[in-house]
N, C-alpha and C positions, 0 to 999 in steps of 0.2 A: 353092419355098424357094430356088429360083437368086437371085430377090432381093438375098438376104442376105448372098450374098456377092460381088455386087458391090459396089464402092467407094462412100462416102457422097459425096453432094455436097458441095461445100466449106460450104454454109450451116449445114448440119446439122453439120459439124463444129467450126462456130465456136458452133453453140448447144449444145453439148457441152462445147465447151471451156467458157465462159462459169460454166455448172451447176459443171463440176466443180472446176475452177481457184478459187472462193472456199470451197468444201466442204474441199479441201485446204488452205487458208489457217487457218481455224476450225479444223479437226481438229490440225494442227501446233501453232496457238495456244493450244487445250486441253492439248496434251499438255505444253507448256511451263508453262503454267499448273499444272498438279496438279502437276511438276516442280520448279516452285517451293515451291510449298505442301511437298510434299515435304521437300522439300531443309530448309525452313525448319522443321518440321515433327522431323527431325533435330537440325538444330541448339539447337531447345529440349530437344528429351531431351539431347544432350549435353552443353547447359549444367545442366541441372538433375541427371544426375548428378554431373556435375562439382562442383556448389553439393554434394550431398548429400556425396559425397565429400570437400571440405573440409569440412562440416558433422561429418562423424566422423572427421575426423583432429583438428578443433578440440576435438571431446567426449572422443576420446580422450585428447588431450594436459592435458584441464582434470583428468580419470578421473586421469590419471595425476598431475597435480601434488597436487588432494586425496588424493590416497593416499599422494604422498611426504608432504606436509602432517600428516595422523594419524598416518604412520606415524614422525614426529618426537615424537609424543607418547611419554614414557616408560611411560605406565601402559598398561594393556589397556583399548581402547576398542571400540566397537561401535558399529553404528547397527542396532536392531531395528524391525522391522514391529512394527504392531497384533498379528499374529498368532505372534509370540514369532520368526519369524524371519530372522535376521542376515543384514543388508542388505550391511554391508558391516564390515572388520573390519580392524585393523593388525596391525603385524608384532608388535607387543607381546602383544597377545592371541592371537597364532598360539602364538609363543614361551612364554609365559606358561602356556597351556593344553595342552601340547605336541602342538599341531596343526597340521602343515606345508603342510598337505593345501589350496593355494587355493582347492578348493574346498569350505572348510570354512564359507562364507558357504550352504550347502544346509543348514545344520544350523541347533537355535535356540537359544537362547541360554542356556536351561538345560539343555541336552544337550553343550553347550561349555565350560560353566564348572562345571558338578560334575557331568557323566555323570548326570543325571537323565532319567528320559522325563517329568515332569510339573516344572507351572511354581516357582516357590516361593510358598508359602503360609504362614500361621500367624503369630503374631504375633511369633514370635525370628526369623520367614525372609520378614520379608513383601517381597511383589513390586515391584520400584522400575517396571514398564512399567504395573502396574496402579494404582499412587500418582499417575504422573503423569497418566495417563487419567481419574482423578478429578479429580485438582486443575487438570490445568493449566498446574502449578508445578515446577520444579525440586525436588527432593528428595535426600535425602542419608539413608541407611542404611548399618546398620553389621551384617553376616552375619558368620556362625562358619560356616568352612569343614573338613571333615576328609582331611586329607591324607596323601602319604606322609610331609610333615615335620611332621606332629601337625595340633593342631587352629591353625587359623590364622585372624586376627581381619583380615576385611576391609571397607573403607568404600567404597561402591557410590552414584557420583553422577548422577543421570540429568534429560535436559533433554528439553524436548520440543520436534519437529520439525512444522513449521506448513508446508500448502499452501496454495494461492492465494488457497483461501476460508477463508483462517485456522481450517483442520479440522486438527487432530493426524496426520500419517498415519505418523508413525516418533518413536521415540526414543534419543536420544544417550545411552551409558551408558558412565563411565569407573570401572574398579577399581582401589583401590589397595591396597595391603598393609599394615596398619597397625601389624602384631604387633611386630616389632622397635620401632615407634616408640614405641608405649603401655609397654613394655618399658622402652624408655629416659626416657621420663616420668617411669615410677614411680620408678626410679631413683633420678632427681631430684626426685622429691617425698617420697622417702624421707628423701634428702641434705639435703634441704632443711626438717625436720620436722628431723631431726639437729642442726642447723644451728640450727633457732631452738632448740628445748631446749638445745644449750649456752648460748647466747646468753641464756637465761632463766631456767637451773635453775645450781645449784651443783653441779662436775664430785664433789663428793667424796660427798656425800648425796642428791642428785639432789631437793632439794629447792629451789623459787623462789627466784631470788637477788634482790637488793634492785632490780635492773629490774624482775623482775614483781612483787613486793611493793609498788613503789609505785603500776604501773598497778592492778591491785586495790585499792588503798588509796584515791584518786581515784574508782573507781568506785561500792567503799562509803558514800563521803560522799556521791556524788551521788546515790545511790540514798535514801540516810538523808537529806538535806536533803528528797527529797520523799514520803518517806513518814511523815518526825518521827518517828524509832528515831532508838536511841544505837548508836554505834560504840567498840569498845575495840581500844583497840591496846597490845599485852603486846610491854617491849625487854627480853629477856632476856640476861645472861650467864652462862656459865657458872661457877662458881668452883673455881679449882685444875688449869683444866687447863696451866698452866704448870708445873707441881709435876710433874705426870704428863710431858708432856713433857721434862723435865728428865731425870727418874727413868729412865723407860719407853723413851724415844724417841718422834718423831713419827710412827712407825707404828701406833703403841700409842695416843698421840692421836687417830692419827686413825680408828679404830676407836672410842675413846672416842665421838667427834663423829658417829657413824654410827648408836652407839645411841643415844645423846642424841635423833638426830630421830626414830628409829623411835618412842621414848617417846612425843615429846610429838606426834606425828599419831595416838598412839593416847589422848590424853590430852581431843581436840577434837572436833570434828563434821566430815563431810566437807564441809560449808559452807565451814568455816572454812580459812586460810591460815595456813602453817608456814612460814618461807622462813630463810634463812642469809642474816646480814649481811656476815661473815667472821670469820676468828680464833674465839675463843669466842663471839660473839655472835648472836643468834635473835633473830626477829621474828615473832609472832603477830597474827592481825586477827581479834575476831568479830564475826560484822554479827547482825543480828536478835535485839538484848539485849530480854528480858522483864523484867529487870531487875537490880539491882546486887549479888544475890545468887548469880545467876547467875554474873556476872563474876568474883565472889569463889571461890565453888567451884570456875571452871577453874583458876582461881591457884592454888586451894589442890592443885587434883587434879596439877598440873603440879610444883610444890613437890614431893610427896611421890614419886613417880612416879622424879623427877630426885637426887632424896637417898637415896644407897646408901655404903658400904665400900667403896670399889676396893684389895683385895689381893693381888699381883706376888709372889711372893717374899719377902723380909726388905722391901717397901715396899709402906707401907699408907698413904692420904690418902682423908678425905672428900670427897665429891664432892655437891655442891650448888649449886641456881642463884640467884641474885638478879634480881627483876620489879620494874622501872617499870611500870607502867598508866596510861593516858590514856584520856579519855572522852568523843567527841565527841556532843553539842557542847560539855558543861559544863566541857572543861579545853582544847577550843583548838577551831577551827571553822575549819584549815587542813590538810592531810596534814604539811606541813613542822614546823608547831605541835604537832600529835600526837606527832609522833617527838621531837621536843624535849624535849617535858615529858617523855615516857616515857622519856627515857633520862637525864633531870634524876632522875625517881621512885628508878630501878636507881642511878643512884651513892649516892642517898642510902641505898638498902639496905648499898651496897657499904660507908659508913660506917660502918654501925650494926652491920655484924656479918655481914650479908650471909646465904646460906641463907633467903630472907625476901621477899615479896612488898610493896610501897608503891602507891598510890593516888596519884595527881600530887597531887592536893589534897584526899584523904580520910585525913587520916592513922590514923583508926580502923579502916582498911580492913588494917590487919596481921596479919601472922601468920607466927610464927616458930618453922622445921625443928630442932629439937635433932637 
């Protein structure tokens, strides 16, 4: 074994060197290699955190502008899953529902809006998530809510939310309160019902003034031109109530003028039109004559109906009316024409004595109130 530890010859040294000196070449070379790899190997994860990391500051900052974005909406909004629940929600519907709680988007959305465990159902509560999962289509529902502030009438709009493969996977749902508003309608459709009845009725008997008189009058001739009936139109005046005025005062008149119409709307058909022209004067329309004897006995019935005693006091004056009659189409085939001759008929009662019913051009058509 003394061999071995003598010194090598220099050749064996140099085939030594040779073996080992490119072994260490390769093995440095490797190492710088994986080194790199490495190294590069880093720098992709670091950039691709980096990517992810702007990736969620970018989602976060879009999270947050959509929420500043809905949460500009004034009404309570929501965006619900297929399975009732709330994906995402504003501050309106926080507020609204008095739920502060942000994490009130773990709840659904009938557990949010009326404390319910189950969805709405029935046909006065039906489901605006399950309407739109039928259709398709945007919908618009109108629910009764029960409140601390009573029962409260609200309109529920809901859209539907489309993914990639144009599948339904959420829906937009906004509430609003309509109660005040339906409130203030009616209101105004109160106001406005008010409004045309003055506009159409006479403020003192609340009977049709001569606007709606003559739109009904128009409509009976057009109706009578095609059906071929006659139309009559009765101008009546009253007589004496200047007298009474005079005497009585116009309070007393106008009490007079109050029963006068009760009379003759009890004198007619409900068919038929009653209206004030003004002062003493009345206007009657019947449509659907079976004939001219008919016409005769409203006259007559209205006559007698209208002829009483009016006694005050120390003053007494008879009270009776005077009728023109007209007859479409045998005495004019115009509205303007009918009233004409019918109020041509009444003067000429007023003539003759008055208390007395005329026919525009029947004059056997008389008959007269002692």
């Amino acid at each position: 074994m003394q061999w071995l530890l003598s010194p090598l010859p220099t050749y064996s040294l140099i085939i030594v060197l040779l073996i080992a000196v490119p072994a260490i070449f390769w093995v440095r070379k490797q190492a710088a290699e994986k080194s790199r790899q490495l190294a590069d190997k880093n720098q992709l994860l670091e950039n691709k955190l980096r990517d992810k990391q702007n990736l969620e500051a970018v989602l976060e900052e879009r999270n947050h502008f959509l929420q500043s974005v809905i949460d500009g909406v004034s009404d309570p909004l929501m965006v619900i899953g297929l399975d009732y629940q709330i994906l995402q929600i504003n501050k309106a519907a926080q507020d609204g529902y008095g739920e502060s709680d942000p994490d009130a988007v773990t709840l659904t959305c009938h557990q949010l809006s009326h404390a319910s465990p189950h969805p709405c159902n029935g046909e006065d509560h039906v489901c605006p998530l399950l309407e739109v999962k039928e259709t398709a289509q945007p919908v618009t529902l109108i629910h009764h809510h029960e409140t601390s502030e009573g029962r409260r009438i609200v309109e529920l709009k809901a859209s539907p939310l489309f993914d990639s493969n144009n599948e339904i996977y959420a829906v937009i749902e906004v509430v609003r309160d309509i109660t005040d508003r339906l409130q203030i309608e009616e209101l105004l459709n109160e106001k406005e019902k008010r409004l045309h009845h003055l506009a159409h009725h006479d403020p003192l008997t609340h009977l049709p003034n001569r606007l709606m008189f003559d739109d009904r009058l128009k409509q009976a001739l057009s109706k009578a031109r095609r059906s071929h009936r006659q139309v009559a139109l009765f101008f009546l005046d009253l007589d004496h109530l200047k007298a009474v005025n005079d005497n009585l005062g116009h309070d007393y008149g106008d009490l007079l003028l109050i029963d006068v119409a009760k009379r003759l709307r009890q004198c007619v058909r409900e068919s038929d039109t009653v209206a004030r022209m003004g002062g003493d004067e009345f206007l009657i329309l019947l449509e659907e004559i079976d004939s001219l004897e008919m016409i005769e006995s409203t006259a007559k019935r209205i006559c007698s109906a209208l002829t009483h005693e009016l006694r005050k006091g120390d003053f007494t004056q008879k009270i009776s009316a005077s009728i023109g009659i007209s007859i479409f189409p045998e005495d004019a085939t115009t509205a303007q024409e009918m009233m004409k001759n019918a109020d041509l008929a009444m003067y000429r009662v007023k003539k003759s004595g008055k208390a007395n019913y005329q026919f525009y051009s029947a004059p056997q058509g008389r008959f007269l109130f002692e």
